[in-house]
C-alpha positions as CSV (number, residue, x, y, z in Angstrom):
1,X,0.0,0.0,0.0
2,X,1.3,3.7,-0.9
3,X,1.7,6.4,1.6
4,X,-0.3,9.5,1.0
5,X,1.7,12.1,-0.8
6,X,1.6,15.8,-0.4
7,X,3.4,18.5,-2.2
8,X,5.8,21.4,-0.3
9,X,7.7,24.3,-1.2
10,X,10.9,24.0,0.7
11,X,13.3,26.4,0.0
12,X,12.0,27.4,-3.4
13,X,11.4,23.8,-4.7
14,X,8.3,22.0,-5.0
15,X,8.2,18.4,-3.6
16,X,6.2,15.9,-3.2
17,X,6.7,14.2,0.4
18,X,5.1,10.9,2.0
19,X,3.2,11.2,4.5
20,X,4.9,9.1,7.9
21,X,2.6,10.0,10.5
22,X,2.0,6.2,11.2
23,X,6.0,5.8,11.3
24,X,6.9,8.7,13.4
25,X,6.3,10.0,17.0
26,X,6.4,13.5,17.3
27,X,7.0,15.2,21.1
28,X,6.5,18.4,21.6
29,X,8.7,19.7,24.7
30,X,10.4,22.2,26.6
31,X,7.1,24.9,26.1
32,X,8.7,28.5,26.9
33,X,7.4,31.8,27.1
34,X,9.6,33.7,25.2
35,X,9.2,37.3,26.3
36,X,10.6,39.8,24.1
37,X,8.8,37.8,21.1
38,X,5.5,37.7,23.4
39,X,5.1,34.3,22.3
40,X,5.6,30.6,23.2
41,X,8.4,28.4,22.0
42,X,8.6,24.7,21.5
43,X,11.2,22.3,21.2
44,X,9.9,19.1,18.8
45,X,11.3,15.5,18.9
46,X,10.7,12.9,15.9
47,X,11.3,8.9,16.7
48,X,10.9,6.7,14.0
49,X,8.9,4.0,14.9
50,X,9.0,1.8,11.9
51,X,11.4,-0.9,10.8
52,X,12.8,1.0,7.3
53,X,15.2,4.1,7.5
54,X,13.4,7.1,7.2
55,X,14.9,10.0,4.6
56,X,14.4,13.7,4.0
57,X,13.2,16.3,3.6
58,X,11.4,16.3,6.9
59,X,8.4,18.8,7.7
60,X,6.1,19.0,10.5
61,X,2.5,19.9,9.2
62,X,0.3,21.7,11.9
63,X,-3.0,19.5,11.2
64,X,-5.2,21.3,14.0
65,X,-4.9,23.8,16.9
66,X,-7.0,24.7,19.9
67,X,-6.8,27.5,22.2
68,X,-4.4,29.3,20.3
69,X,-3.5,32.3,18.2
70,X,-1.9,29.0,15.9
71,X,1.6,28.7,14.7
72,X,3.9,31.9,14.7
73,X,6.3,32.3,11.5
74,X,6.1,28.9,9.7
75,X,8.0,27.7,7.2
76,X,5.3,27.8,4.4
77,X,1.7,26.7,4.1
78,X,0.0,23.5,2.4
79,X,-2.7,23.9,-0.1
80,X,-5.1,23.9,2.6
81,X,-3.3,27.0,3.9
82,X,-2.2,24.9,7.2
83,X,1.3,25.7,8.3
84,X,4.4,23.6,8.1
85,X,7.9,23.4,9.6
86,X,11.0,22.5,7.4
87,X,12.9,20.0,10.2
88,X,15.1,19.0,7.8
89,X,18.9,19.1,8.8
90,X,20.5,21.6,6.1
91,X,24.3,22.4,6.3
């Protein structure tokens, strides 16, 4: 069975990416108010949780939000106009 594939604009290039939500854990931690920015800051975590290396690029896709302004400065937005953040490593 394919993975669901989506399409990104990371750093001016539009790719197509599989979807590994079933694959990967995502933890959010270390929440901190950040004061001069008058916003909060999180620290994200990705374990793979499937038997096959996983490749990039990596982004996280905010899917859904709840009492919250939302994400702050994202790397881009999906068709649907839902944010995403570029986690992959880039030298």
């Amino acid at each position: 069975m394919l993975a669901q594939q989506k399409t990104f604009v990371l750093r001016g290039a539009s790719l197509s990416l599989e979807d590994a939500t079933t694959d990967v854990g995502v933890f959010f931690s270390s929440m901190r108010f950040n004061r001069a920015s008058n916003v909060c800051n999180f620290e994200v975590g990705l374990t793979n949780h499937s038997a096959r290396g996983l490749s990039g690029p990596v982004v996280l896709l905010v899917d859904s939000f709840t009492r919250t302004t939302g994400p702050l400065q994202p790397d881009g937005l999906d068709q649907s106009s839902k944010a995403f953040y570029d986690l992959s490593i880039t030298s």
